[in-house]
N, C-alpha and C positions, 0 to 999 in steps of 0.2 A: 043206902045204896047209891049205886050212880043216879047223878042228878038229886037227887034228897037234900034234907035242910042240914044233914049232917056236913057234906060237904062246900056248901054254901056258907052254913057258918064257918067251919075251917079257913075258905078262901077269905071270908069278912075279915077274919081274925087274923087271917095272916096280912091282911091289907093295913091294918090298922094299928100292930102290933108295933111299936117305937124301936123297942128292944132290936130290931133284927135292920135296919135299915140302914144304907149304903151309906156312907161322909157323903156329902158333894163334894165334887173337885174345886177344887180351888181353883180362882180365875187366872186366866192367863198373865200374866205383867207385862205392861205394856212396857218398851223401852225406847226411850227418846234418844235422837243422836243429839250429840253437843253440837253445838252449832259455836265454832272458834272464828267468826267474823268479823273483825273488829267493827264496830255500830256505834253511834251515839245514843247517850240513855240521859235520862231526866231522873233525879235523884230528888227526891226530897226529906226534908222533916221538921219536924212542930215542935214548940213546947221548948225546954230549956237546950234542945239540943240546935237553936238556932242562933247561940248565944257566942261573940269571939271567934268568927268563922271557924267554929267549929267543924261544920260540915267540907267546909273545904280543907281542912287542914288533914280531916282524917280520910279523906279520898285521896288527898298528897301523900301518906304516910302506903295506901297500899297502890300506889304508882300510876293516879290517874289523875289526868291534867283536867280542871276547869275551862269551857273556853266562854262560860256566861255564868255569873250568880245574879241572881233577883232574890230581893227580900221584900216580901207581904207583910200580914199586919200579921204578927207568931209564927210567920213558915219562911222558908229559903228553901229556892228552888237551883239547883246547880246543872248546869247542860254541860254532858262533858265529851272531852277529846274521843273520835272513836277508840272503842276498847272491846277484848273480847268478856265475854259473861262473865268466863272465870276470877276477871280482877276485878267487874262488879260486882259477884256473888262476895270476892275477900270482905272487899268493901260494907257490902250490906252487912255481913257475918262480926265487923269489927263495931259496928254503929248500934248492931244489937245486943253487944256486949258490954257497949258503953247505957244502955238503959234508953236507946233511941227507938222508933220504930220508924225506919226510913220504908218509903213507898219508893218504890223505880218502875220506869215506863221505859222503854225503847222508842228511838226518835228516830221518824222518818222523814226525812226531808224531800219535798220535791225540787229536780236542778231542770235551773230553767234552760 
């Protein structure tokens, strides 16, 4: 009857029952704007791909100017001409292709 274990159980059972429960929504997607600024970035990579200015040759190949290379003990590091993302993304995309795993940072310079 009303109030009774009958309907207590029922409500248990429908609480707990898998079969009948809602999807969760799906999260929102965040969406970034492109940011088309030209900047300076810090490109780097290790290992065989520091080998015959490779790294700089293949940053010239997708249309961005070096204006510093440094070579460490297995890394070269290339500071480059301001550029927007887009030609550093080609850039990373091309270096990953070649069996590189380039690190990039965006450089901010303070003017005095």
């Amino acid at each position: 009857g009303a109030g009774g274990a009958a309907t207590a159980s029922a409500l248990l059972g429908d609480m707990v029952r898998g079969g009948l429960r809602l999807p969760r929504p799906a999260p929102a997607a965040a969406v970034a704007a492109a940011d088309r600024r030209a900047l300076r970035w810090v490109v780097a990579v290790t290992g065989r791909c520091t080998e015959d200015d490779f790294l700089a040759r293949t940053l010239g190949r997708a249309g961005i100017a070096a204006e510093s290379v440094v070579r460490g003990d297995g890394e070269v590091y290339v500071r480059t001409a301001p550029h927007p993302w887009a030609r550093i993304d080609l850039a990373t995309r091309m270096l990953e292709s070649s069996g590189c795993a380039p690190v990039v940072a965006r450089l901010e310079m303070e003017r005095d």
